[in-house]
C-alpha positions as CSV (number, residue, x, y, z in Angstrom):
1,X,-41.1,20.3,-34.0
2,X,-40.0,22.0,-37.5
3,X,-36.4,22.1,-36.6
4,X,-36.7,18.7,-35.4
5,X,-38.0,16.9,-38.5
6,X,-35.9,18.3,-40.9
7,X,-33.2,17.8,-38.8
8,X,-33.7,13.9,-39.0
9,X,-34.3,13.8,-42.8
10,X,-31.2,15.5,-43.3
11,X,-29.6,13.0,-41.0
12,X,-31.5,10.1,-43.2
13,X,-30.8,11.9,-46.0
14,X,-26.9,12.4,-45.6
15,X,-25.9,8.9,-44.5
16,X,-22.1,8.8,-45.3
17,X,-21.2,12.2,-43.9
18,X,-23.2,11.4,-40.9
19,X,-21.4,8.1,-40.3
20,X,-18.2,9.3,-41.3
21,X,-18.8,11.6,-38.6
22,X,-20.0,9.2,-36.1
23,X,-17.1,6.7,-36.7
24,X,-14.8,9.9,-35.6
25,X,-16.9,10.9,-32.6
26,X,-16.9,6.9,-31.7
27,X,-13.0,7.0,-31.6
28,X,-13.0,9.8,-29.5
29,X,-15.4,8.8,-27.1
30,X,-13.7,5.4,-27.1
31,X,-10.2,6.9,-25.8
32,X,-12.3,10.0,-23.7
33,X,-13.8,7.0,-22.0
34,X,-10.6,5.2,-21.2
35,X,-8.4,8.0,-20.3
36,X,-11.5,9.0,-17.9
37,X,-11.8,5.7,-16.4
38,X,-8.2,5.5,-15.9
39,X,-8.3,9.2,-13.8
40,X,-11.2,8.6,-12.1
41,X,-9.7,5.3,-11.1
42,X,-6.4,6.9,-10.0
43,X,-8.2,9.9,-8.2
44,X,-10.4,7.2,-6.1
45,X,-6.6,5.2,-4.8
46,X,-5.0,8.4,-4.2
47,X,-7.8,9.5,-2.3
48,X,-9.5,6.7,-0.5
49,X,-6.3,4.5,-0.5
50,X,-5.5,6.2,3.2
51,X,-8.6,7.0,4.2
52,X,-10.1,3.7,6.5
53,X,-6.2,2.9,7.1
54,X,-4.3,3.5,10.2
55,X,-1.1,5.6,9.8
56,X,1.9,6.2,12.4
57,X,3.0,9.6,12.7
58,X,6.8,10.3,14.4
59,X,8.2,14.0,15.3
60,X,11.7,14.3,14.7
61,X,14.3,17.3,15.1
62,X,14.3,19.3,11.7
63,X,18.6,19.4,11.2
64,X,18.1,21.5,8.2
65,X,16.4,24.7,9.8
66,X,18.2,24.2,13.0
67,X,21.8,24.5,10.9
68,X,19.8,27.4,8.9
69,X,19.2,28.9,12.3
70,X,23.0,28.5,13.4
71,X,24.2,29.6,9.9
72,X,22.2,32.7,10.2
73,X,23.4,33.9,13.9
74,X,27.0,33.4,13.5
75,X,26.6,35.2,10.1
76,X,26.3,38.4,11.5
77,X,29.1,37.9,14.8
78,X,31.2,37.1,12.1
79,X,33.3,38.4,8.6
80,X,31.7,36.6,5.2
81,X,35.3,35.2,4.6
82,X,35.6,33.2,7.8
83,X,34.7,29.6,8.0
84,X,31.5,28.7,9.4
85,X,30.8,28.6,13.0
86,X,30.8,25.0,13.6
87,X,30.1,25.2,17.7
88,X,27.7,27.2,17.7
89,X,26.0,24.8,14.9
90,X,26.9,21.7,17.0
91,X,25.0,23.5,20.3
92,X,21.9,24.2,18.1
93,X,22.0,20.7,16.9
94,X,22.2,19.3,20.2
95,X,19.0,20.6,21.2
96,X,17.4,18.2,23.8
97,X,15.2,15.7,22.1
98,X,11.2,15.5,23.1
99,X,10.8,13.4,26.7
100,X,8.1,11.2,27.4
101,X,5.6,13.7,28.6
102,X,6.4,16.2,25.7
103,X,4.8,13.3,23.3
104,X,2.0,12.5,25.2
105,X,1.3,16.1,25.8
106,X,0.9,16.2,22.0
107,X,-1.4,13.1,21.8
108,X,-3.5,14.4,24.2
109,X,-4.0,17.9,22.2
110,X,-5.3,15.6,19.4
111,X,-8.8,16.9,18.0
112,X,-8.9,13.1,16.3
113,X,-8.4,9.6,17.4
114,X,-5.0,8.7,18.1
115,X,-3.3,6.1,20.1
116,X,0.7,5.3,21.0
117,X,3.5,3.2,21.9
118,X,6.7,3.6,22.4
119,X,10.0,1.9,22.4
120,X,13.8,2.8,24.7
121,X,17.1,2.0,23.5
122,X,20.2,1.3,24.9
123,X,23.5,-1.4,24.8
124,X,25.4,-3.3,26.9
125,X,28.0,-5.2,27.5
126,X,28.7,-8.9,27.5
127,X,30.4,-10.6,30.8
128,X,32.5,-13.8,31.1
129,X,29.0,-16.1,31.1
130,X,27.2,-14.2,28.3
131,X,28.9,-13.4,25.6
132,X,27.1,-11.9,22.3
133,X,26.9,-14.0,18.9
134,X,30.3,-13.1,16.4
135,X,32.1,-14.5,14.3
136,X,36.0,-15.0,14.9
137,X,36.9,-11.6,13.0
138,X,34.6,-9.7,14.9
139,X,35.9,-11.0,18.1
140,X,39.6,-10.4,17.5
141,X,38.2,-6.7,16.5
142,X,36.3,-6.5,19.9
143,X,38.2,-5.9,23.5
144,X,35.9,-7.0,25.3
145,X,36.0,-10.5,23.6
146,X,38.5,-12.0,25.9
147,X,39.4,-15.6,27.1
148,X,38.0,-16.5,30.3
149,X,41.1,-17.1,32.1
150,X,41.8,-13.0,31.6
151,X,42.0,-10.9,34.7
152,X,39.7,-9.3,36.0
153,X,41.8,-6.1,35.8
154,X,42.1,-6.9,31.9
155,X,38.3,-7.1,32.2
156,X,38.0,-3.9,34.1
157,X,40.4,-2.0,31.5
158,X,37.9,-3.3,28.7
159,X,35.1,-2.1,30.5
160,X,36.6,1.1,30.9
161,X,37.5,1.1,27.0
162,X,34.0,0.7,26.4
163,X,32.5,2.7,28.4
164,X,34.5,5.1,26.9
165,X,33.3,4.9,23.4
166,X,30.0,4.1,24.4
167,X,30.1,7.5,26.1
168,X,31.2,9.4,22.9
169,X,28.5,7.6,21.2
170,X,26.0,9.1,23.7
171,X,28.0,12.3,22.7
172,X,27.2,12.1,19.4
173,X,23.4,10.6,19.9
174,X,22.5,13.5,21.8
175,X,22.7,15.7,18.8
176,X,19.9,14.4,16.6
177,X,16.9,13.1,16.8
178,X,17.5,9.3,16.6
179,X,14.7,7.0,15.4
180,X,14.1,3.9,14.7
181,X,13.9,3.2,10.7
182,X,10.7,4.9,10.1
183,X,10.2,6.2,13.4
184,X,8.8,2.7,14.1
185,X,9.0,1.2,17.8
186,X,12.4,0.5,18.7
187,X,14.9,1.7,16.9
188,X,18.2,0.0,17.1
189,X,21.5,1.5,18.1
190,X,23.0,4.1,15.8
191,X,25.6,3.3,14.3
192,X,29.0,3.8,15.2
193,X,27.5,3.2,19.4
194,X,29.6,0.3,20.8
195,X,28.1,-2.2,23.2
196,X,27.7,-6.2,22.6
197,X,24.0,-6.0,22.9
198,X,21.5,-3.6,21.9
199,X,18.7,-3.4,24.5
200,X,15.2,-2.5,23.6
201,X,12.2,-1.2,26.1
202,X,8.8,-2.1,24.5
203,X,5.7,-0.2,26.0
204,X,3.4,-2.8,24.6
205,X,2.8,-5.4,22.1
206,X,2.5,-3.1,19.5
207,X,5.4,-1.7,19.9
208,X,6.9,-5.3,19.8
209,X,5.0,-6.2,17.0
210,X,6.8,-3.3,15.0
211,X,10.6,-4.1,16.6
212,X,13.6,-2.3,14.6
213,X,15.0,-6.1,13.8
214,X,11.8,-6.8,11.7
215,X,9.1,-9.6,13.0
216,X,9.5,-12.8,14.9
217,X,8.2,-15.6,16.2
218,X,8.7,-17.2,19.3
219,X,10.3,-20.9,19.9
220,X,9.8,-21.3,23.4
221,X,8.6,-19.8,26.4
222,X,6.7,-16.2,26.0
223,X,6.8,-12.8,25.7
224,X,7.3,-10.5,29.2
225,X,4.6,-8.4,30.6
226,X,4.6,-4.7,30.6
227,X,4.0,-4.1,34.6
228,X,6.6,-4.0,37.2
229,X,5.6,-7.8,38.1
230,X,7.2,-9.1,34.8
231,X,10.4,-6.8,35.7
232,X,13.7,-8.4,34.9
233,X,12.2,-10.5,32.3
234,X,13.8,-10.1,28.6
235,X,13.6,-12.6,25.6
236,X,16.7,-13.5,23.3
237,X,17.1,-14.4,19.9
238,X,17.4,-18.2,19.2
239,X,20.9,-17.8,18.1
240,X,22.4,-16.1,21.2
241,X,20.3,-18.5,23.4
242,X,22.3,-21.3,21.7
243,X,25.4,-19.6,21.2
244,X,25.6,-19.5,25.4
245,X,23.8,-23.1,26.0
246,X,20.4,-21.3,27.6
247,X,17.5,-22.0,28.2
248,X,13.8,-20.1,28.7
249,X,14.4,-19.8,32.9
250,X,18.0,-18.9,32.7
251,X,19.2,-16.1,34.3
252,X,22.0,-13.8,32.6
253,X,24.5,-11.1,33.8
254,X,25.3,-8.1,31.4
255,X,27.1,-4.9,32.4
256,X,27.0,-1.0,31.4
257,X,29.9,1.5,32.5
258,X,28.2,4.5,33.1
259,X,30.1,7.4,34.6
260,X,33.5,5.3,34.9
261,X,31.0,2.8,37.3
262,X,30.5,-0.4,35.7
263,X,26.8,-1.9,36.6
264,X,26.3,-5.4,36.3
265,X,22.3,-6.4,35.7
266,X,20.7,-9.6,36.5
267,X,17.7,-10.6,33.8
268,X,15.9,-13.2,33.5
269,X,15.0,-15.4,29.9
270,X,11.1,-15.3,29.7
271,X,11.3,-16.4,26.3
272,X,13.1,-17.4,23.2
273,X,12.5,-15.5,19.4
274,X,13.4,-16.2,15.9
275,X,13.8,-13.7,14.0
276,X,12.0,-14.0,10.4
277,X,14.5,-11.7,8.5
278,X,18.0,-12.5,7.9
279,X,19.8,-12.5,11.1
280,X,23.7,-11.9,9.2
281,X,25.5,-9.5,11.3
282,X,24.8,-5.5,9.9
283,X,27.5,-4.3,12.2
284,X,31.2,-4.3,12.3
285,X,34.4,-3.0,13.6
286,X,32.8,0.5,13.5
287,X,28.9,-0.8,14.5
288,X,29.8,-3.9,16.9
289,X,28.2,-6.8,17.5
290,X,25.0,-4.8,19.1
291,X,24.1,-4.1,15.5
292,X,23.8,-8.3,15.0
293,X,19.8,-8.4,15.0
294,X,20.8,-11.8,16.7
295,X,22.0,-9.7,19.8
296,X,19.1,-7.8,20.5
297,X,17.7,-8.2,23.7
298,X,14.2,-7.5,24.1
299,X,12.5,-6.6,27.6
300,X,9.7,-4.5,28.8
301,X,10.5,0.0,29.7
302,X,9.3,-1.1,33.3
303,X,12.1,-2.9,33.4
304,X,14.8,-0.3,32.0
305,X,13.0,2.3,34.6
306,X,13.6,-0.2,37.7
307,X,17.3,-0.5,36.4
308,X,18.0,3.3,36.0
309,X,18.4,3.4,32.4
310,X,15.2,4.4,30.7
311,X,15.3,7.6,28.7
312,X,13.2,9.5,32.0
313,X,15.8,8.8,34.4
314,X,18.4,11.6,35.6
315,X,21.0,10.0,34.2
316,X,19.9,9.4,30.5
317,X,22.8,11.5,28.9
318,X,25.3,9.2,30.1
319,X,23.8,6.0,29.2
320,X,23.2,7.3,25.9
321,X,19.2,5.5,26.4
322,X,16.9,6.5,23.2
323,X,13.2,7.3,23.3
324,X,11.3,6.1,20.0
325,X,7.8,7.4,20.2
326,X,4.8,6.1,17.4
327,X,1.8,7.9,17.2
328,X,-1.3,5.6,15.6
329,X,-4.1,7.6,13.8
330,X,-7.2,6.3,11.8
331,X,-6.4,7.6,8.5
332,X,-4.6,9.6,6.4
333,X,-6.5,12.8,7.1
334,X,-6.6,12.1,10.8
335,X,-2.9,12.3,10.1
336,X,-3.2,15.7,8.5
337,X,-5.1,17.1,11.5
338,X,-2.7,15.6,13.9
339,X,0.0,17.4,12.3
340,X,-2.0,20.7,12.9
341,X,-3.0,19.8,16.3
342,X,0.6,19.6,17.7
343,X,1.8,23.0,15.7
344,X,-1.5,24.5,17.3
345,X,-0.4,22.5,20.6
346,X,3.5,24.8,21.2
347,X,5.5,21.9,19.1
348,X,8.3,24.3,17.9
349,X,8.9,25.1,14.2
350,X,12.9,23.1,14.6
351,X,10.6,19.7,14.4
352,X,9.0,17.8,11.6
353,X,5.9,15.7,11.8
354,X,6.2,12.6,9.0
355,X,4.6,9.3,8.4
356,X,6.7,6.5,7.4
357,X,2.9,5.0,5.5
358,X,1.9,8.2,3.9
359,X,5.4,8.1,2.7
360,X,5.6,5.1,1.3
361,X,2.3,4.6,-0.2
362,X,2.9,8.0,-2.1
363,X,5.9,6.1,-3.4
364,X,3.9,3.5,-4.6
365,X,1.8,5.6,-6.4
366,X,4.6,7.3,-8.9
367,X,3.4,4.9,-12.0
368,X,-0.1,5.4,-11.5
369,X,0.3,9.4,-10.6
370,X,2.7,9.4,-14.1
371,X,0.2,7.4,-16.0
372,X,-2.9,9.9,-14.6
373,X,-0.6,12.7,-16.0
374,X,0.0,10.7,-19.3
375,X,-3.9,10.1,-20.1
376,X,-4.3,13.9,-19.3
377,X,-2.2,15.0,-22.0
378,X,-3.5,12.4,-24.1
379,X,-7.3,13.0,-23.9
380,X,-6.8,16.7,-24.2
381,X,-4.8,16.0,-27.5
382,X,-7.6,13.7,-29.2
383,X,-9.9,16.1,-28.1
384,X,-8.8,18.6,-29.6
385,X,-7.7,16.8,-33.2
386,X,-11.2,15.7,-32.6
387,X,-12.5,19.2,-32.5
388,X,-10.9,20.4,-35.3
389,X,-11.7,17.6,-37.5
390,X,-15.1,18.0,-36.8
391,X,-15.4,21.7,-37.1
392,X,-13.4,21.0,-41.2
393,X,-17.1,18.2,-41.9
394,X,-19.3,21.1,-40.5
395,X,-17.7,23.4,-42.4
396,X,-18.3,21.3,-46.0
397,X,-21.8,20.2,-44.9
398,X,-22.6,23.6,-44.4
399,X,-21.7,25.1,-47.9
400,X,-22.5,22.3,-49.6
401,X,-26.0,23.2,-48.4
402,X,-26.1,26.7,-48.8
403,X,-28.9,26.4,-51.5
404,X,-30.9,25.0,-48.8
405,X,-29.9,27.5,-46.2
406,X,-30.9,30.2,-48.9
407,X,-34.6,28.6,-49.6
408,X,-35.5,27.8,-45.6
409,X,-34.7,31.8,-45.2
410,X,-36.6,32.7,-48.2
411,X,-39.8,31.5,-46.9
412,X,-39.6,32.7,-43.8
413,X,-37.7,30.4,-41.7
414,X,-35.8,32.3,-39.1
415,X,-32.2,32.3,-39.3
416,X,-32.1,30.8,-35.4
417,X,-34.4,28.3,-36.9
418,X,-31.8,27.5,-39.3
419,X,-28.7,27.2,-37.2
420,X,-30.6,25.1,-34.7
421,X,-31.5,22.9,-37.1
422,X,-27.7,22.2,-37.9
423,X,-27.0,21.9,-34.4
424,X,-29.4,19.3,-33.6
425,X,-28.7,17.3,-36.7
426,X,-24.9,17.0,-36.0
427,X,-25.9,16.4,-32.1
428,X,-28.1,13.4,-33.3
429,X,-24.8,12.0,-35.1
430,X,-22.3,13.1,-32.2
431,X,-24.4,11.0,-29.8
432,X,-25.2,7.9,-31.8
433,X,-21.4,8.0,-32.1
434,X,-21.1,9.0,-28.3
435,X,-23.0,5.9,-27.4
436,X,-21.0,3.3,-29.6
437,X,-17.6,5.1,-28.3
438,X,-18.0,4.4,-24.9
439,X,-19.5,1.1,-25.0
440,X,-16.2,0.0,-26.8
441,X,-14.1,2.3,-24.6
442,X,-15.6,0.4,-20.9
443,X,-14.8,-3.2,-22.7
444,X,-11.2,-1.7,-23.0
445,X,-10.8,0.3,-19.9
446,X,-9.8,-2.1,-17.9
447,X,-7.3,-4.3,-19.8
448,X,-5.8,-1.1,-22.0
449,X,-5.3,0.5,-18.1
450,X,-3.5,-2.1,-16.5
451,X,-1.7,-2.5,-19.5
452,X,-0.3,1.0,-20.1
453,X,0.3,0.9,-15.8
454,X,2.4,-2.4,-16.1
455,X,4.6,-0.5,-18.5
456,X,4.8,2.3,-16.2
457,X,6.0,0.3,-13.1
458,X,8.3,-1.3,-15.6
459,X,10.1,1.7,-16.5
460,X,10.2,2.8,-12.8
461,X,11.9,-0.2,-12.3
462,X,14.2,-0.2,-14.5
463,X,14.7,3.2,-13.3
464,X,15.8,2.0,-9.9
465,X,18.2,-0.5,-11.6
466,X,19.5,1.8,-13.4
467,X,20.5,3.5,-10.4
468,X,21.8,0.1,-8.2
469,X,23.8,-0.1,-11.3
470,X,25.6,3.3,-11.1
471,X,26.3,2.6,-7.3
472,X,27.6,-0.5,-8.0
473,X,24.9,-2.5,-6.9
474,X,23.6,-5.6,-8.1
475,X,19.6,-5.6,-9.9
476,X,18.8,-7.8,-7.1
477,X,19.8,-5.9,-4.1
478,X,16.3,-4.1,-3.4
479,X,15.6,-0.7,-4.1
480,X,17.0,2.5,-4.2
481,X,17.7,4.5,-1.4
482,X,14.8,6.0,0.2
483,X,12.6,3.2,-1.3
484,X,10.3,1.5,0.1
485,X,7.2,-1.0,0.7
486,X,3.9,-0.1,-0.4
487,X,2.9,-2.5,2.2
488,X,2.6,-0.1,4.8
489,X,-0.8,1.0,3.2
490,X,-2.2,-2.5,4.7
491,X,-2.1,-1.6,8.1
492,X,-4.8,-2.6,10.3
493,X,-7.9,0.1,11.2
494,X,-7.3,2.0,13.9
495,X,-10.5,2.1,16.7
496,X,-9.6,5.4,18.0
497,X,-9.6,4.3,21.4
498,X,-7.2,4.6,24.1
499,X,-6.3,1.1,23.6
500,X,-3.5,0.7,21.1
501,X,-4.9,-1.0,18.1
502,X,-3.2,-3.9,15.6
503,X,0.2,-1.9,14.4
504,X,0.8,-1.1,10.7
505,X,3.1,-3.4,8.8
506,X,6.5,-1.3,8.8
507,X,7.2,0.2,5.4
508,X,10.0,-3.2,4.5
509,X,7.0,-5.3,4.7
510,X,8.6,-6.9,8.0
511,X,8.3,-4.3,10.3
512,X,11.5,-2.4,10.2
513,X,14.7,-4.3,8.8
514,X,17.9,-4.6,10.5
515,X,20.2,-1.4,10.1
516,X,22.6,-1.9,7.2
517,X,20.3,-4.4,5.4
518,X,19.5,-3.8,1.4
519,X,15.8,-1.7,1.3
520,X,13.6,-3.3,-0.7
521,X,12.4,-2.1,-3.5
522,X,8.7,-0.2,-3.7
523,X,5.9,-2.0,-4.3
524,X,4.2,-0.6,-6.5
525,X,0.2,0.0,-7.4
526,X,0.0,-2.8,-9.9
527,X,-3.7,-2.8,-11.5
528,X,-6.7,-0.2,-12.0
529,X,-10.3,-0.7,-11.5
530,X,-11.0,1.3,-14.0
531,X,-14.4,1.3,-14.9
532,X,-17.2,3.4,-16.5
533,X,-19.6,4.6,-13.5
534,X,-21.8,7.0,-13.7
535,X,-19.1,10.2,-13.3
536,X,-17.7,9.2,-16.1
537,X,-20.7,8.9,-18.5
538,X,-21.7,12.6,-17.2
539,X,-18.2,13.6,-18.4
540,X,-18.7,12.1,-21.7
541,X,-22.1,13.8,-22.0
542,X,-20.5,17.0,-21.3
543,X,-17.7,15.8,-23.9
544,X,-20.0,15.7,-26.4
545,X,-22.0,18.7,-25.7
546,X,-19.1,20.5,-25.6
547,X,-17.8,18.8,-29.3
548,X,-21.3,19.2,-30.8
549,X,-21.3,23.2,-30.2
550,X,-17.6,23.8,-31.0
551,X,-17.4,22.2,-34.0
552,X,-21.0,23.7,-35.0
553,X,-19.9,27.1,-34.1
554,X,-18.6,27.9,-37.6
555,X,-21.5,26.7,-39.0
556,X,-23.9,28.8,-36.9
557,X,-21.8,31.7,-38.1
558,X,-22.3,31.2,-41.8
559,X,-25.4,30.8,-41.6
560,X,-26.3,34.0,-39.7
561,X,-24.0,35.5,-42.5
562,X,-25.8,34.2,-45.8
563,X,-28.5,36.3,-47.6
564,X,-31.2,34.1,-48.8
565,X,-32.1,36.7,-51.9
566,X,-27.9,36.7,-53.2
567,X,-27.6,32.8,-52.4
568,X,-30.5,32.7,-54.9
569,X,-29.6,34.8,-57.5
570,X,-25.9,32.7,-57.5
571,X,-27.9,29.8,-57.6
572,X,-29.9,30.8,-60.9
């Protein structure tokens, strides 16, 4: 109780040290409190941003280790001055992609809730009565866009001429793992395949929901089942339905040359589409018209297995068909489990488990992560001015009271006494100027937070400009490459069930864009609830523990150093 009331009548007594002093410890706990808000607001996105959101997981062939792999073989077969062994690279990177069962195989070694779906890919080729949308210059680029009065050994020579690239397309398909953008159901032909149609397989509405071409709505009619009563059924963009005068009902012929044998397929119109993104040709003389989101032919995979061209059937090499397989989970750690589950489950080391989401919302989160790291540096700076500025007033208070110091002892007070009486007395002022610090630093939080995070997406921004502008590009041309949507992140909960649940908005914002199209730029994390809970008082508490015992440190010292008898004898 002695140390106590002296300690507040020095505090009375001393009134412009004391508020000197709180004035500095209110500054610091003003920016301690917004640079804390700020971090604990950042660590609660980055953490819980994920965590009640379902995420799509894809395995693809890792390229890099398999042409490590290759590099490393032919090294020792050959000298270290010959050229690189490019077949025996091209063999390892033509490893067989994952079937069917090899992906469900995997979701069914899940430890955690996981559901799929799954989209085929393959094109195919226009006939005299259904002819795919172009323009003039794409037709005169195209042999297969002849009159109708050609013969139909003219017709068979074009068949043959594309069968023959598309078979060199297959070639080169074969070697990679080919997704969709983002792994996302149905991908679209790669590029440089020919056909005048790209055909995609959908094993469910989810699947359709997240179609390579980006979303849709349909104008008439519906969508086809998934069973093999709805078999033969497809749906057709708007444009291509009016480009060849047809109507929901119709029935089309379209061929596919596989082995030198030309097939010609009957199918049905269930249903006519819209397509919501931009529907200008991506394609060219190199990509053909099957790269034209408006000749994308949508239809069920029961219906590519009853024609014999699903990725399962014997003769999937030569039609050059593409499995694209999406794997749902609940969240981003289910994610991270699932991705241990299928290393634990045989998947070999040559493939790569990503998330098109996880991706994109860690993209979104650059300002945010940069701004975290910027309040870091910041708050340790102030604290540490703040220290030393503090330990300089203890410092002066102390010998300008060494008189005291010398009396207290003299009488018997115990040195511990002493020093604990300077402690408390500068803990009194470092909390009255706690209390006013943080107080002023939660009505600032939020508007200085947002503030300083604008700036931050600004400069990313201008980053990315930066960079259109050294390609060439124009500012409003969407991102840079590799950009994306933060969008993603919005994707609907996933039940867990067996049942495929509501898809996740493809990382475009659109589901997947047409191949070829500008990305769009990232969207980025925008604002910060960044307010003062009770973590953040705890950590100012601590704060100012810590400050009160540092900066009286030296004064402790000094005191447990003076004599009481020589400060008195100075003194007289």
């Amino acid at each position: 109780m002695f140390v106590l009331k002296n300690a507040w009548k020095s505090v009375i007594r001393n009134k412009g040290r004391n508020i000197l002093i709180a004035i500095i410890v209110a500054i610091i706990a003003a920016a301690a409190t917004v640079g804390l808000a700020i971090r604990n607001a950042a660590s609660d996105i980055e953490a819980e941003g994920l965590s009640s959101t379902a995420v799509t997981a894809t395995i693809s062939v890792d390229r890099s280790k398999l042409i490590s792999q290759a590099r490393s073989e032919s090294s020792s077969d050959s000298s270290s001055d010959s050229q690189p062994d490019f077949e025996s690279m091209r063999e390892n990177l033509s490893q067989d992609n994952l079937s069917l069962s090899d992906y469900e195989k995997y979701a069914k070694a899940s430890s955690v809730g996981v559901s799929t779906y799954y989209s085929e890919n393959t094109s195919l080729d226009a006939t005299d009565d259904f002819q795919p949308v172009e323009t003039s210059d794409s037709s005169s680029d195209s042999s297969s866009s002849s009159s109708s009065s050609s013969s139909s050994d003219s017709d068979s020579s074009d068949s043959d001429s594309s069968s023959s690239s598309s078979d060199s397309g297959s070639d080169s398909d074969s070697s990679s793992s080919q997704q969709g953008p983002g792994g996302q159901g149905g991908g679209m032909i790669g590029m440089g395949s020919s056909g005048d149609f790209a055909l995609t397989g959908f094993s469910s509405d989810t699947a359709v929901s997240n179609a390579s071409n980006g979303s849709f709505t349909m104008v008439d009619g519906e969508v086809f089942g998934y069973d093999s009563a709805s078999d033969g059924k497809i749906i057709i963009s708007k444009a291509l339905a009016e480009f060849n005068d047809l109507k929901v009902g119709d029935t089309v012929s379209v061929e596919k040359t596989i082995d030198d044998d030309t097939q010609t397929y009957k199918l049905t119109i269930s249903g006519i589409y819209k397509n919501t993104s931009s529907s200008e040709s991506a394609g060219g003389p190199m990509g053909g018209t099957s790269q034209d989101p408006d000749n994308a032919i949508y239809t069920s995979v029961s219906t590519l297995e009853k024609l014999g061209i699903d990725s399962e059937a014997d003769n999937a090499d030569d039609t050059g068909t593409q499995l694209n397989f999406t794997y749902v989970l609940g969240s981003d750690d289910d994610y991270k489990t699932f991705a241990q589950n299928v290393k634990t489950a045989g998947l070999s080391d040559t493939y790569t488990v990503s998330s098109p989401d996880v991706e994109a919302y860690e993209s979104s989160l650059a300002p945010m992560k940069n701004l975290s790291s910027f309040t870091l540096t910041f708050l340790l700076i102030v604290l540490g001015v703040g220290a030393v500025i503090l330990i300089v007033l203890n410092l002066f208070n102390v010998r300008e009271r060494k008189y005291e110091v010398g009396v207290m002892t003299a009488i018997g007070v115990k040195k511990p006494k002493v020093a604990l009486q300077f402690v408390v007395e500068l803990l009194i002022v470092t909390m009255v100027g706690l209390g006013i610090g943080v107080v002023g630093g939660a009505a600032a939080a939020g508007p200085v937070s947002n503030q300083l995070l604008s700036s931050q997406v600004s400069s990313q921004q201008s980053e990315q400009t930066s960079q259109q502008q050294q390609f060439g590009r124009s500012a409003n041309m969407g991102g840079a490459p590799g950009s994306s949507n933060s969008d993603s992140s919005d994707s609907t909960d996933s039940s867990g069930s067996s049942a495929a649940p509501s898809a996740p908005s493809a990382p475009n914002g659109s589901s997947n864009g047409a191949p070829g199209a500008a990305t769009k730029a990232t969207e980025y994390i925008s604002s910060l609830n960044a307010t003062v809970n009770l973590t953040v008082v705890g950590q100012l508490i601590l704060i100012g523990l810590a400050l009160t015992l540092v900066s009286s440190l030296v004064g402790i010292i000094f005191v447990m150093r003076y004599e009481p008898l020589q400060i008195l004898a100075e003194r007289s």
